[in-house]
N, C-alpha and C positions, 0 to 999 in steps of 0.2 A: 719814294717819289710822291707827291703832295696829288692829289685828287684835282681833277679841275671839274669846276663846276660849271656847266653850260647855261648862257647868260637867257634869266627868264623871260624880258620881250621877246625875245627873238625869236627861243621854244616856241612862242603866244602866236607870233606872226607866222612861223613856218607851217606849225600844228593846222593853221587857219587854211594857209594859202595851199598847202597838201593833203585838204580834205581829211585829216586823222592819218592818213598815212606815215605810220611812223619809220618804214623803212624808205620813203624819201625823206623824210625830215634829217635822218640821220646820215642820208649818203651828202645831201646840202651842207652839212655840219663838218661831215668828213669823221663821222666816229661812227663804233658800233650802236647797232640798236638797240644793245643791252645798255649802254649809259644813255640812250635817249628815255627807257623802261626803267631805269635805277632815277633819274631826276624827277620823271614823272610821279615815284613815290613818295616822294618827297614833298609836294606840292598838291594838296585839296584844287586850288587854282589852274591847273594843269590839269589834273585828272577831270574835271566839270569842262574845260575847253576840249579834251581831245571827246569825252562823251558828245560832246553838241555838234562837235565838226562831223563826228561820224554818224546823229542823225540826220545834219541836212544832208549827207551823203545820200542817206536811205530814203530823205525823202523829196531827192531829186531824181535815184531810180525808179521811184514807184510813180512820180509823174512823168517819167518817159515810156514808162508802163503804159501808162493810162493813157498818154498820147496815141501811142503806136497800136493799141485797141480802137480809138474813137477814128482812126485813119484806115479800120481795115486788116489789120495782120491778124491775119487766124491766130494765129500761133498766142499772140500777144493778148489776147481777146479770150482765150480757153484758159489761160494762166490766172488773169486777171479775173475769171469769176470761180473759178475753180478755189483760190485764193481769200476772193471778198466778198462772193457771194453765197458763200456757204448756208447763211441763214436766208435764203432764199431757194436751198434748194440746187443750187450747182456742185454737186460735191461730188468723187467716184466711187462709188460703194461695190464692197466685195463683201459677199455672202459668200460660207465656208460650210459645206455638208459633207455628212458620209456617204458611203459607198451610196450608187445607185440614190441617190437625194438624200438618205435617210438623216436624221439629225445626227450630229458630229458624237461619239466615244471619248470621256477624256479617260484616263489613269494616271491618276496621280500618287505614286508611290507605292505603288502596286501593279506587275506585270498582269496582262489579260489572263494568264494562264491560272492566275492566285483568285480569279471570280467566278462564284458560280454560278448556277444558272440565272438564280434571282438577281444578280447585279453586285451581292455583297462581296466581302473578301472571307476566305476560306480562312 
């Protein structure tokens, strides 16, 4: 049985119009998504359109993001600097001590029981 090849506007136009989603492009097509992922190899031209649909993707969430922070939503507003303002200092830091504060014991490749008092290995 001879291979069909799925026609490249169309890929172009669905790729666009389903944001990169390639499993609706392919349910639109009425084939698996493995022949929508086998023609996509196929084509530099496809691979650069399905990369681009799926950054405006990203950067249509990230400004509904940044809406729903400048509107108020806690939630939305913690993400968003936890996120982008990192160099300013919004970040969540975890500090990790030993027992009772003391600074942290590693062993690496050696059980506690193989050191002696001085720290070395027996």
């Amino acid at each position: 049985m001879a291979r069909q090849l799925l026609p490249l506007l169309e890929l172009e136009r669905l790729i666009t119009e389903k944001r990169g989603n390639i499993a609706a492009v392919a349910r639109v097509l009425g084939v698996p998504r493995r022949t929508v992922y086998n023609r996509l190899k196929e084509s530099a031209r496809l691979q650069q359109l399905l990369a681009d649909a799926r950054e405006t993707m990203l950067d249509d969430a990230e400004s509904t993001l940044y809406d729903e922070a400048l509107t108020g939503n806690t939630t939305a507003l913690i993400f968003f600097l936890k996120t982008q303002g990192k160099g300013r200092g919004y970040t969540e830091r975890q500090e990790y001590t030993g027992a009772n504060g003391e600074p942290l014991k590693l062993y690496v490749g050696v059980s506690p029981a193989e050191w002696d008092e001085t720290g070395n290995a027996e």
